[in-house]
C-alpha positions in Angstrom: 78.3 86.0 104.6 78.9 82.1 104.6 75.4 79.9 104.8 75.6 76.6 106.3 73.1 74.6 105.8 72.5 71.1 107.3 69.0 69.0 106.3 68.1 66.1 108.4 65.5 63.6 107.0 63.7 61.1 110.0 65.9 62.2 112.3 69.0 61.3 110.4 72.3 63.1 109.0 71.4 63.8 104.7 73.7 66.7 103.9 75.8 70.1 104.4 76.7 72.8 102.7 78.3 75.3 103.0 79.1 78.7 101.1 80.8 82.2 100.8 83.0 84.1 102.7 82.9 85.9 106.2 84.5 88.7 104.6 85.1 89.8 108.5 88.7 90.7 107.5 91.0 90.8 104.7 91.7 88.0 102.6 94.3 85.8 104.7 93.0 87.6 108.1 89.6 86.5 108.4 89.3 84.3 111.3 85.9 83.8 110.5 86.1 82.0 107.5 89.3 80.0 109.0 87.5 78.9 112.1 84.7 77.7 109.9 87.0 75.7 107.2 89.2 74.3 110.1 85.8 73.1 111.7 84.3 71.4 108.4 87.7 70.2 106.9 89.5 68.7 109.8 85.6 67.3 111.0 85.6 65.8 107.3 89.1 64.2 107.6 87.1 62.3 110.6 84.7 60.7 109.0 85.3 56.9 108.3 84.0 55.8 105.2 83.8 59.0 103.3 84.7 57.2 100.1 81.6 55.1 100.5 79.2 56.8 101.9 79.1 60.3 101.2 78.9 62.8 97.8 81.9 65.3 98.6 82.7 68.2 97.1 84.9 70.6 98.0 85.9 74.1 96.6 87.1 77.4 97.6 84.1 79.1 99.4 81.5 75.8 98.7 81.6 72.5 100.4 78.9 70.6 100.0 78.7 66.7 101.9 75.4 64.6 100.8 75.0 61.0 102.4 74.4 58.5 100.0 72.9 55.9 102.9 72.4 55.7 106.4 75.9 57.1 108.3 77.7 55.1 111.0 77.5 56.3 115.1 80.6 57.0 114.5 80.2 59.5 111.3 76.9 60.7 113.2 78.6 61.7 116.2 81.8 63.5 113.9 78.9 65.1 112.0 77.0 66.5 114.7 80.1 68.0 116.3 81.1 69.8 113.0 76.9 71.7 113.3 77.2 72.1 116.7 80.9 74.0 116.7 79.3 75.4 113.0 76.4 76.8 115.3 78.6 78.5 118.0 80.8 80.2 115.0 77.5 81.6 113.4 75.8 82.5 117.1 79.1 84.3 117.8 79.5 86.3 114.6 76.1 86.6 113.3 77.1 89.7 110.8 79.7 86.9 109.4 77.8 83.2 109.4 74.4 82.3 109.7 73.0 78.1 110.3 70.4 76.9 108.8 69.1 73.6 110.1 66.0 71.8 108.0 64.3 68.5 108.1 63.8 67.1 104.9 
């Protein structure tokens, strides 16, 4: 099961993670998992100061993406995208991916 969490604090973008494996397939078939990391990883590659502003770490089956300060439109908008295709995957394939959206 991979958990995806975002948390929100006033309204605002504070962090992401997520963890584990679909485990919908085999390793290496699992379209599951690869829709998720294509989602997060190419939405990551988007963001424009992520040197800067953001605490990143990223491993096989964790990725976790903390904001050190207040994000740009820009990164706000990229970072919404990434929950709101995250949400579709884990509305889709429930058994597989489930969103967890807090305010903090």
């Amino acid at each position: 099961m991979i958990r995806i969490i975002v948390l929100n604090h006033n309204g605002q973008f504070a962090s992401l993670e997520v963890k584990g494996h679909a485990d919908s397939a085999p390793k290496g078939e699992d379209l599951v998992c690869s829709a998720v990391s294509a989602i997060v990883l190419g939405g990551l590659n988007s963001l424009t100061d992520p040197e800067g502003t953001y605490e990143a770490v990223v491993k096989e089956g964790h990725v976790t993406l903390k904001a050190l300060h207040s994000v740009s439109q820009h990164d706000a908008i990229a970072l919404e995208t990434i929950v709101k295709q995250l949400e579709s995957v884990a509305k889709d394939y429930s058994s597989y991916a489930k969103l967890e959206r807090k305010e903090a």
